[in-house]
C-alpha positions in Angstrom: 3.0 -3.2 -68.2 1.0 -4.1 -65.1 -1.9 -1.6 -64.3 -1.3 -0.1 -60.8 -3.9 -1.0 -57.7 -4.7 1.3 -55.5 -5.4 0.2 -51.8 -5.4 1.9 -48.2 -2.9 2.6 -46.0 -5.1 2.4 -43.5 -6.8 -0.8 -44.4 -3.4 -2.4 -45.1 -1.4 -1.2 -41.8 -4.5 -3.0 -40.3 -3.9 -6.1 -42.0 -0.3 -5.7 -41.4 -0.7 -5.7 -38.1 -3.2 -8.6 -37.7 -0.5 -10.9 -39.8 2.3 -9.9 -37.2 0.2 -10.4 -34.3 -1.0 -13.9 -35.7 2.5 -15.0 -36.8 4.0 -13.9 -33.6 1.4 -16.3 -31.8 2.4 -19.1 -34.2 6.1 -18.3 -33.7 6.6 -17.4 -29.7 10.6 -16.7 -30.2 9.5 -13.9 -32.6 8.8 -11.3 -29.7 7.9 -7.7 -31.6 5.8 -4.4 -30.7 3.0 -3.7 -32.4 3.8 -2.2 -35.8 3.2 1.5 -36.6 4.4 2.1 -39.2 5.6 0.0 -42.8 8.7 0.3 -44.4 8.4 0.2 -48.2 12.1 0.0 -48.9 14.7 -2.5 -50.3 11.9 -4.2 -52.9 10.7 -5.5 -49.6 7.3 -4.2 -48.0 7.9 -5.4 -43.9 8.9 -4.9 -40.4 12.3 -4.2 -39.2 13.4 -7.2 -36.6 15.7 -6.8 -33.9 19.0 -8.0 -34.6 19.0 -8.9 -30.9 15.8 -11.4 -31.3 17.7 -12.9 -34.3 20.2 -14.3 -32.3 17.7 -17.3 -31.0 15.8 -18.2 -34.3 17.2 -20.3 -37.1 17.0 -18.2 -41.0 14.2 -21.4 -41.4 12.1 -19.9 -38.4 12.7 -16.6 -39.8 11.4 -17.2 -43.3 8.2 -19.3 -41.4 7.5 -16.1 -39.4 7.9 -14.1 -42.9 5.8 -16.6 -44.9 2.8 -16.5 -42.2 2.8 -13.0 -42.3 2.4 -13.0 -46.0 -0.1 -15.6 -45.9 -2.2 -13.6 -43.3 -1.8 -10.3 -45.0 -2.9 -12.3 -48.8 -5.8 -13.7 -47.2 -7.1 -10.1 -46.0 -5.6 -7.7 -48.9 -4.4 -10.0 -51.9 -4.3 -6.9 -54.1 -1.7 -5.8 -51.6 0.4 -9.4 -51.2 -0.4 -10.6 -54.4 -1.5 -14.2 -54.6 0.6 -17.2 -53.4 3.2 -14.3 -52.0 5.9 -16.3 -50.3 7.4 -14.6 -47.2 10.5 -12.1 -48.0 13.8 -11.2 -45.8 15.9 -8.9 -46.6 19.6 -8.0 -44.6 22.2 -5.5 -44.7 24.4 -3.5 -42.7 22.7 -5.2 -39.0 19.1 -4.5 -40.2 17.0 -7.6 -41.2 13.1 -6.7 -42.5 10.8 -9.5 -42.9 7.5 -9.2 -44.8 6.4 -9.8 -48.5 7.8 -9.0 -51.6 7.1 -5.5 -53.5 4.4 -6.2 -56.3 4.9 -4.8 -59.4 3.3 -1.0 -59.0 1.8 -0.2 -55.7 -0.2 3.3 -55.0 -0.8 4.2 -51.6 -3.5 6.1 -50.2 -5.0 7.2 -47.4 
């Protein structure tokens, strides 16, 4: 079994938040806030996307805009992403998260 890695929450909403805001540059039909806030849900570690905003991209944009975000957040915090993460989305019931796959164990600390 994989060893667990511990990493900030702090440290990794910050790098969450730099990977949105440069994948949102990259990707101009992607218009979101400034994330707060992480969801760690579905096997899925992302933001939720406005099923609204969705309605002008292509699933290929989407899974660009997911895999720029995973490349941004490997290149600060690959103990969070993992190496070589590919970008995740995830769908049901009208909400659609895109982000990075869970790794194997994840701690979270403050």
């Amino acid at each position: 079994m994989a060893q667990a890695k511990s990493i900030s929450l702090s440290q990794f909403t910050t790098a969450v938040q730099a990977a949105v805001k440069a994948a949102v540059q990259k990707h101009p039909k992607f218009k979101v806030d400034p994330q707060q806030a992480v969801t760690f849900s579905y096997l899925i570690r992302g933001i939720p996307v406005a099923e609204k905003m969705l309605e002008n991209v292509t699933f290929g944009e989407a899974q660009s805009f997911a895999n720029d975000i995973a490349a941004g957040l490997t290149s600060v915090q690959p103990e969070a992403a993992g190496t070589g993460t590919q970008g995740a989305i995830y769908c049901k019931g009208g909400h659609v998260i895109l982000g990075i796959p869970a790794v194997d164990s994840l701690q979270v600390e403050k």
